[in-house]
C-alpha positions as CSV (number, residue, x, y, z in Angstrom):
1,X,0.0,0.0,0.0
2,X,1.5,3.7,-1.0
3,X,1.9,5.9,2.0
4,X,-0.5,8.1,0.0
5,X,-3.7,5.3,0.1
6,X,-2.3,4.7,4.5
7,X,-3.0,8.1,5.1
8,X,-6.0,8.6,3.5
9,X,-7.2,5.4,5.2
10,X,-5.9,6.4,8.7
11,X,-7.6,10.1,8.1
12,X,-10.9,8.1,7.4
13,X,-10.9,5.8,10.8
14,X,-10.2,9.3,12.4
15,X,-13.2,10.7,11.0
16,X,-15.5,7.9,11.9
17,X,-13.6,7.6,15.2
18,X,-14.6,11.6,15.9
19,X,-18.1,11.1,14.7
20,X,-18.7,8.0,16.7
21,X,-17.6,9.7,19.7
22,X,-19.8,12.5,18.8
23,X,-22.7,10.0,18.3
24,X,-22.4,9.1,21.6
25,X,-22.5,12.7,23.2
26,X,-25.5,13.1,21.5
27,X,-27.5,9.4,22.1
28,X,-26.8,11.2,26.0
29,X,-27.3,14.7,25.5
30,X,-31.1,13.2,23.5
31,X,-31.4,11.1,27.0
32,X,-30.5,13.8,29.5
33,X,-33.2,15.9,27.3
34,X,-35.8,12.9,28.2
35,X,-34.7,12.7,31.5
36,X,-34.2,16.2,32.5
37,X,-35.8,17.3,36.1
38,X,-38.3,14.2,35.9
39,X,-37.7,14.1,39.6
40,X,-39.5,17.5,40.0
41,X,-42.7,15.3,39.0
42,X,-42.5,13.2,42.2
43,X,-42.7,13.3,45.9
44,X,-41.7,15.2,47.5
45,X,-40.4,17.6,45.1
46,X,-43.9,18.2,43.4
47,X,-45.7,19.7,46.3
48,X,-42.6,22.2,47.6
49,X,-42.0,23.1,43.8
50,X,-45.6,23.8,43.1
51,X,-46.5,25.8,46.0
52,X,-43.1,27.6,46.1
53,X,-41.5,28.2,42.6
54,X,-44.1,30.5,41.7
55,X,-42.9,32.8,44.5
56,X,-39.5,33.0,43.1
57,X,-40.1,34.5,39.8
58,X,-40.6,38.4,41.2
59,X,-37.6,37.2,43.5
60,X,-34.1,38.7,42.4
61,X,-32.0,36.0,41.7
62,X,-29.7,35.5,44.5
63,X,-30.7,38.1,46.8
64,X,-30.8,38.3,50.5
65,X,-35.2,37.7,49.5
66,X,-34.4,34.6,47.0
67,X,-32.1,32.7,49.4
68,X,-34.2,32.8,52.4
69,X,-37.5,31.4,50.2
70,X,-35.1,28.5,48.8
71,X,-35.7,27.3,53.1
72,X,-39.2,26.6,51.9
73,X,-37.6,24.4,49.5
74,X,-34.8,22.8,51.2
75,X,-36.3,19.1,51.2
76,X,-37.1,19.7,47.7
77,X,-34.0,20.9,46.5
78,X,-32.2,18.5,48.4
79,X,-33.8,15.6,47.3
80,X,-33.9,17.0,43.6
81,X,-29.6,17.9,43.9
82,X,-29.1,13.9,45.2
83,X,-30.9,12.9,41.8
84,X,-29.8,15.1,39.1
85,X,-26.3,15.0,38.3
86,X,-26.9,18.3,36.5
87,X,-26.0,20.0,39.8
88,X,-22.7,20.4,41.4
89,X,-24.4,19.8,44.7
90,X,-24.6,15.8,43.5
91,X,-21.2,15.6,43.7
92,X,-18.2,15.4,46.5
93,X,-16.2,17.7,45.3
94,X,-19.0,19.7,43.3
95,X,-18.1,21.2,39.3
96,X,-14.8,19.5,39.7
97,X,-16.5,15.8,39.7
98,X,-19.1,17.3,36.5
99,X,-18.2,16.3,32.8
100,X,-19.1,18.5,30.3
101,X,-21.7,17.0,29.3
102,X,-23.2,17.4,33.3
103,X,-21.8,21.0,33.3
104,X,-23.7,21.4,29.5
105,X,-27.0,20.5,30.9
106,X,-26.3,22.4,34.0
107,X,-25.5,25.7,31.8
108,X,-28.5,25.0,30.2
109,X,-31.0,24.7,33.3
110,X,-29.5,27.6,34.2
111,X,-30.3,29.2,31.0
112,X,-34.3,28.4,31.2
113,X,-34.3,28.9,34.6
114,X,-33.0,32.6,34.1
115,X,-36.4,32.6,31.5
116,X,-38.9,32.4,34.1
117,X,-38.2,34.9,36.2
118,X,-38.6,38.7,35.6
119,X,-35.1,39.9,36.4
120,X,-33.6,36.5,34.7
121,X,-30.3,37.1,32.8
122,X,-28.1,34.0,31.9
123,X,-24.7,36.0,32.3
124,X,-25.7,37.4,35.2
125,X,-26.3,33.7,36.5
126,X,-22.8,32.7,35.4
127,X,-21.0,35.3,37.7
128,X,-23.5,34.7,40.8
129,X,-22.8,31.0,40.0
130,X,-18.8,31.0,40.2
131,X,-18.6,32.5,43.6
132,X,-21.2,29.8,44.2
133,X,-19.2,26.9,43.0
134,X,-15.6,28.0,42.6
135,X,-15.0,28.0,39.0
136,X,-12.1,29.6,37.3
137,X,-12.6,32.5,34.8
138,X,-11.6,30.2,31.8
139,X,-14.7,28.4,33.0
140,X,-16.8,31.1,33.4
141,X,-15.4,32.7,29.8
142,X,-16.6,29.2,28.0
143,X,-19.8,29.6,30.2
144,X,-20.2,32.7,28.8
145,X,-19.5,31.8,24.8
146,X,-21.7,29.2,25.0
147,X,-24.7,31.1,26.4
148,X,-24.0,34.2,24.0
149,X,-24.1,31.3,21.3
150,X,-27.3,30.4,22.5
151,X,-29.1,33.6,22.7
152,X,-27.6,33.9,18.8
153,X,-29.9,30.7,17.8
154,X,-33.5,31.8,18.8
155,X,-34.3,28.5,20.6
156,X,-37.8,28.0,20.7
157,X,-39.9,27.5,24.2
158,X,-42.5,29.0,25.8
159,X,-40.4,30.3,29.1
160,X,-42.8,33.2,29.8
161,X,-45.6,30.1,29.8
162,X,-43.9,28.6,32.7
């Protein structure tokens, strides 16, 4: 075989290689869109998040006011951080145990959450968010990107619905 025809062939199992590995990101990022929050539906998150959330949205986001109506929540929240690997809280060491595709989801929830309320704003989420969790500014610059990169693609929901 000419080194020509062993390149070609080596740059072709690389490409499959990539998009196989890419396949697989997305088979989980299509499962993590199926599975996302479900434990919200269920006791006994459903009764603190439907008499509480709604409180929330005139809340500030991290204020003094938000913080001290997430106590109403605490077995919710709890319970819902323990099941949702989406969270830094389900981990030992928190963002530092997250993959990207945990920290992907994450950034998103964050994102729709920052829809429902009247104050939300996604990069204002990101810098309340790495005091919360300790994450570097290279972190919180890719964060950023990715969120600016998703306000540029006019995602469809129905936020203000919610």
């Amino acid at each position: 075989m000419e080194i020509k025809q062993v390149s070609t062939f080596k740059t072709m199992r690389h490409i499959e290689a990539v998009r196989n590995y890419l396949n697989t990101v997305i088979k989980e990022l299509l499962n993590r869109g199926e599975q996302h929050d479900q434990s919200k539906l269920e006791s006994p998150e459903i009764e603190l998040f439907d008499k509480f959330t709604p409180l929330l949205k005139n809340l500030v986001y991290d204020s003094p006011e938000y913080r001290e109506s997430l106590k109403n929540l605490k077995v919710a929240i709890d319970h819902h951080n323990a099941n949702n690997r989406h969270h830094p809280e389900h981990f030992k060491c928190g963002i530092n145990d997250m993959t990207l595709i945990d920290i992907l989801e994450m950034l998103l929830d964050w994102k729709a959450s920052s829809l429902r309320q009247n104050d939300g704003n996604i990069l204002k989420s990101i810098e309340v968010n790495q005091k919360r969790f300790k994450y570097n500014n290279q972190m919180k610059k890719i964060l950023e990107n990715t969120a600016m990169w998703l306000d540029s693609e006019n995602t469809s929901h129905h936020a203000e619905e919610s």
